[in-house]
N, C-alpha and C positions, 0 to 999 in steps of 0.2 A: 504494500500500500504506500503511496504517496505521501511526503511529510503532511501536507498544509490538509488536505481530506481527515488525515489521521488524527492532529489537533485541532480540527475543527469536531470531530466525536468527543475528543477527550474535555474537551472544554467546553461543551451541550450537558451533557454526564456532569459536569463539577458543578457547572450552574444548576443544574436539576436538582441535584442533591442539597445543593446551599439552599434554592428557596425552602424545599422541604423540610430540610433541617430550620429555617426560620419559621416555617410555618409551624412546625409540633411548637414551639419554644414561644409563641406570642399568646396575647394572653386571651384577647376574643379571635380563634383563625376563621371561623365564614367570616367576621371583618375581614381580617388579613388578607385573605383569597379575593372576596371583591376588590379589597383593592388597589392586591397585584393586579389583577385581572384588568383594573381601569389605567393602572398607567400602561398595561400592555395595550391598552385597545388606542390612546389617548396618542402614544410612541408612534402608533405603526399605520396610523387613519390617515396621517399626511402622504405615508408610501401609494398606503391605497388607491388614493385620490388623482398622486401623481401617474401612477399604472392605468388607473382607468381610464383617461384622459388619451393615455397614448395610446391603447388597446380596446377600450370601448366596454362595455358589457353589456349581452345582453338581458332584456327583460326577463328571459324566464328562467335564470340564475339567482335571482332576488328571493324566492320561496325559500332555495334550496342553505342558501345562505343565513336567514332565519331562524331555520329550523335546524343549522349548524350552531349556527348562534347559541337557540336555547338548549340544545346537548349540552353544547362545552359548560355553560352554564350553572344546569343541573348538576354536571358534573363537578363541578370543584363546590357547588355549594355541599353535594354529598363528601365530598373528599376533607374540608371542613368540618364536619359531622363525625367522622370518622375519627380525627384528630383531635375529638374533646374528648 
């Protein structure tokens, strides 16, 4: 394997593990999860914005995006839950 591929895993992996580790270790984590959650959305919605612009989307990806939305959602509100 490739150096930069290979620390690009190893350093996903380290980051994955620190949030988690911050998250058992706070003291409300469904806080905490929401709002990781919102600086990730708050970070990466100007990317979006910029892609869509240049790429387009269409209408009937909206649903599907949504109903992404409320999985991931769900999910880390259960994964907070889990962590009490």
């Amino acid at each position: 394997m490739e150096f930069t591929p290979f620390m690009l895993v190893v350093a996903s992996a380290f980051f994955h593990a620190l949030w988690n580790l911050m998250a058992k270790g706070s003291a409300d984590k469904v806080a905490y999860m929401w709002l990781m959650n919102l600086t990730s959305l708050l970070t990466t919605l100007p990317v979006f914005f910029l892609l869509l612009s240049d790429w387009g989307l269409p209408i009937t990806a909206v649903p599907y995006m949504l109903v992404s939305g409320l999985a991931e959602a769900l999910y880390f509100f259960s994964l907070g839950k889990a962590y009490e």
